[in-house]
Structure formats: C-alpha cells, structure tokens
C-alpha positions as CSV (number, residue, x, y, z in Angstrom):
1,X,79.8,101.7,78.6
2,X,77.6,103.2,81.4
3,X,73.9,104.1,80.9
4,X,72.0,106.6,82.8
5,X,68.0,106.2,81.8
6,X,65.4,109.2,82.6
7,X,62.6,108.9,84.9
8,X,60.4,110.6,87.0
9,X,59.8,111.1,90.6
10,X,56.4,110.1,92.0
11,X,57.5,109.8,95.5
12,X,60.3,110.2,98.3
13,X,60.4,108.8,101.6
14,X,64.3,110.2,103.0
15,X,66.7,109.4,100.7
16,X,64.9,106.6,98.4
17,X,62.6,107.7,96.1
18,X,60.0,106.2,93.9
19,X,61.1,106.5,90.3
20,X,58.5,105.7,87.0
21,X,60.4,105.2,84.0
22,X,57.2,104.5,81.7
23,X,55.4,101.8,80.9
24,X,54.4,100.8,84.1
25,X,58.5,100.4,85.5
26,X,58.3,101.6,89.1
27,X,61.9,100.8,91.3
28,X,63.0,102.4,93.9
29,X,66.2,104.4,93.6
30,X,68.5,106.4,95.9
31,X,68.4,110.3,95.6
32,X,70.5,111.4,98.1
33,X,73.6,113.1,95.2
34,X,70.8,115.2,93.7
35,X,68.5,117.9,94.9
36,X,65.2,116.7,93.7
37,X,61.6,115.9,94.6
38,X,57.9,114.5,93.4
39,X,57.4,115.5,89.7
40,X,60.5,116.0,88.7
41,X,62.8,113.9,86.2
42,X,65.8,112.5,87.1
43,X,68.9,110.6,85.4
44,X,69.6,107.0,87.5
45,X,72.4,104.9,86.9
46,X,72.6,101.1,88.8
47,X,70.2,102.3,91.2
48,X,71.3,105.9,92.2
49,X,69.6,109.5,90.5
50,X,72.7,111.1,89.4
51,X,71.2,114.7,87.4
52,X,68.2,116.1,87.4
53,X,66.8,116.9,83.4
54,X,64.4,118.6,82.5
55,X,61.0,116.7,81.3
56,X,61.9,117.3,77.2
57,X,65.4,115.7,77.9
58,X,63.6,113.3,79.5
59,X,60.9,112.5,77.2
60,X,63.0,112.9,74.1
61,X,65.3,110.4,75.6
62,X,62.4,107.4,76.1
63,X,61.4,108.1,73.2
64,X,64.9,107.0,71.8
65,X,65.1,104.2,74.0
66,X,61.8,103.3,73.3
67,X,63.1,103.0,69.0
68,X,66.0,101.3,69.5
69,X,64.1,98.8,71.4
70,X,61.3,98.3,69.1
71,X,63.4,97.8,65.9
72,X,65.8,95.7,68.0
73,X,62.7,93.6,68.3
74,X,61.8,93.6,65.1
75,X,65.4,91.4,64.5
76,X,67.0,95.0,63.3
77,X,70.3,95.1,65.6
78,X,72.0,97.4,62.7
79,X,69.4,99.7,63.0
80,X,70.9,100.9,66.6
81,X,74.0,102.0,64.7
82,X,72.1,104.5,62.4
83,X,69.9,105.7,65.4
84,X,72.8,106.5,68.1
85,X,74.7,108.3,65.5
C-alpha cells in the first residue's frame, strides 16, 4: 500500500522545497513533477510532491491522520477499520 500525506509549502530553493506537514514536521522534499510554490499544499510520497490539493483536501486529510493516530494510541487498532471505511 502506498501513502501520499498533505503538506504545505513554506519554501523552495530549485527543485527541493521545504514542506510543513503540521505539528512542527519540516523535511525537505523534491518538487520538480509538480507545478507548485510557497503556500501551497502538496501530496508527497517517499520524499517526492506528487499533486498539488487544495488546502480543505489537505486539511480534511490531517485531520484524518491525525484520528487514526490518536485512537491507535489510545490501544484502539480496530478503530482504523471503522475510520478508513
């Protein structure tokens, strides 16, 4: 299964940009298959931006992560099952 997780732009030098994906996760990620710049929200997949989203998409999708992570935590693994479906 391949994952793509949202984040956003907050600066590019060339074809490396840096990427925030919230809570205070900064990496550096290539940008050079999509045509985007500073501010705007990007999909990126084992270190590449692959498709620019819009900043609901985005946020609607952290916030998902952001669920099946906490209850994960709280020792709930089944609960990812009800949530992805």
């Amino acid at each position: 299964m391949c994952l793509a997780v949202p984040a956003r732009i907050i600066e590019v030098k060339g074809q490396n940009a840096k990427v925030d994906f919230g809570g205070g996760v900064i990496r550096e990620v290539n940008v050079m298959l999509v045509d985007a710049g500073v501010g705007d929200y990007v999909l990126v997949h084992a270190g590449y931006a692959i498709q620019v989203i819009d900043e609901r998409s985005a946020e609607e999708t952290l916030r998902l992560w952001r669920m099946i992570l906490e209850e994960e935590a709280k020792g709930h693994p089944s609960s990812r099952n009800q949530i992805v479906k």
